[in-house]
C-alpha positions in Angstrom: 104.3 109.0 108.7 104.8 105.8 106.5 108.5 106.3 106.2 110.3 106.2 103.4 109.3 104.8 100.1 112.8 103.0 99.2 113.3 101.5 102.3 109.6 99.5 102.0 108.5 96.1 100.7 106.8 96.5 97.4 103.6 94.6 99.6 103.9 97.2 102.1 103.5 100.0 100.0 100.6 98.4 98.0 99.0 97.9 101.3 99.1 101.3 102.2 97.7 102.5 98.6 95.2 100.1 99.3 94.4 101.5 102.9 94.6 105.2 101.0 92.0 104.3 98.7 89.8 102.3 101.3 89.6 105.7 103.3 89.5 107.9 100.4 86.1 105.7 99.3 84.8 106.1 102.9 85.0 109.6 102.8 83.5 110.2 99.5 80.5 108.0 99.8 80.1 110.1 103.7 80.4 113.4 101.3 77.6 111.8 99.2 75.5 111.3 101.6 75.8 114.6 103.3 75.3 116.1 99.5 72.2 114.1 98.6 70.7 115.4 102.2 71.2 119.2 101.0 69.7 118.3 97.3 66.6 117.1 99.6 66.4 120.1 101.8 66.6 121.7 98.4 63.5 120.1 96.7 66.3 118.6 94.2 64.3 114.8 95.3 65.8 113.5 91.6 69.1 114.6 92.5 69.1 113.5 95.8 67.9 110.1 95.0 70.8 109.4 92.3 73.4 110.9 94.9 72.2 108.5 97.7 72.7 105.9 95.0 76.1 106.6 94.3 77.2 106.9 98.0 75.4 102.9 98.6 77.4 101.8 95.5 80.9 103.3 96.5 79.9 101.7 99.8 79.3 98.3 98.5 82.4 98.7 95.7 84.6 100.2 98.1 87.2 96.9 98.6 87.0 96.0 94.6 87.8 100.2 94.3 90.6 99.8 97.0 92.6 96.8 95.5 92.1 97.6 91.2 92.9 99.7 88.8 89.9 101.2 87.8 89.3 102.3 91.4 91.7 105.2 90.8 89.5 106.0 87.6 86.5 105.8 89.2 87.3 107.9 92.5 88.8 109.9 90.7 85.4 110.7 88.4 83.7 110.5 92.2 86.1 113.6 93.6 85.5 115.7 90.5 81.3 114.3 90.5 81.8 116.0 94.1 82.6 119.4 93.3 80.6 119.4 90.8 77.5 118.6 92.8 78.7 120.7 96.0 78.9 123.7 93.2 75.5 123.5 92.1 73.8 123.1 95.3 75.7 126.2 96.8 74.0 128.1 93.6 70.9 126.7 94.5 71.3 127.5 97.9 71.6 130.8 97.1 68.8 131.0 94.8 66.5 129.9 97.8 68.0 132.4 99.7 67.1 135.6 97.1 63.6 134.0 96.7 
């Protein structure tokens, strides 16, 4: 637990927000990758490709997303891109299924 918030250094708490968002980044470019796998099992090869190229660029942004302000925007945007994606592949899914 990371204690309580009144009793920490404003440094220590921005370096846990900053950890936060480091991990959060991690994990969503991981969930990319694991999405633009299905889209290829799927035939979705257009998909896939632009998926795999979001999860290098969270990679690569992941420190600039960790430490700004416009990381929160765009992780946020990335989180809701990931439903979004995970929805339409299950539908997909299921369509390959029925056929």
């Amino acid at each position: 637990m990371k204690g309580d918030l009144n009793s920490r250094t404003p440094q220590a708490v921005e370096q846990d927000l900053v950890s936060d968002r480091l991990a959060l980044a991690s994990r969503y470019a991981d969930c990319l990758r694991r999405l633009a796998a299905t889209a290829s099992r799927l035939g979705l090869a257009d998909l896939a490709d632009a998926i795999a190229d979001l999860s290098r660029a969270v990679d690569r942004m992941a420190n600039d997303l960790a430490v700004s302000d416009y990381g929160v925007v765009v992780l946020g945007r990335a989180g809701r891109l990931i439903g979004t994606v995970e929805r339409v592949l299950a539908k997909k899914s299921r369509e390959a299924v029925l056929h």
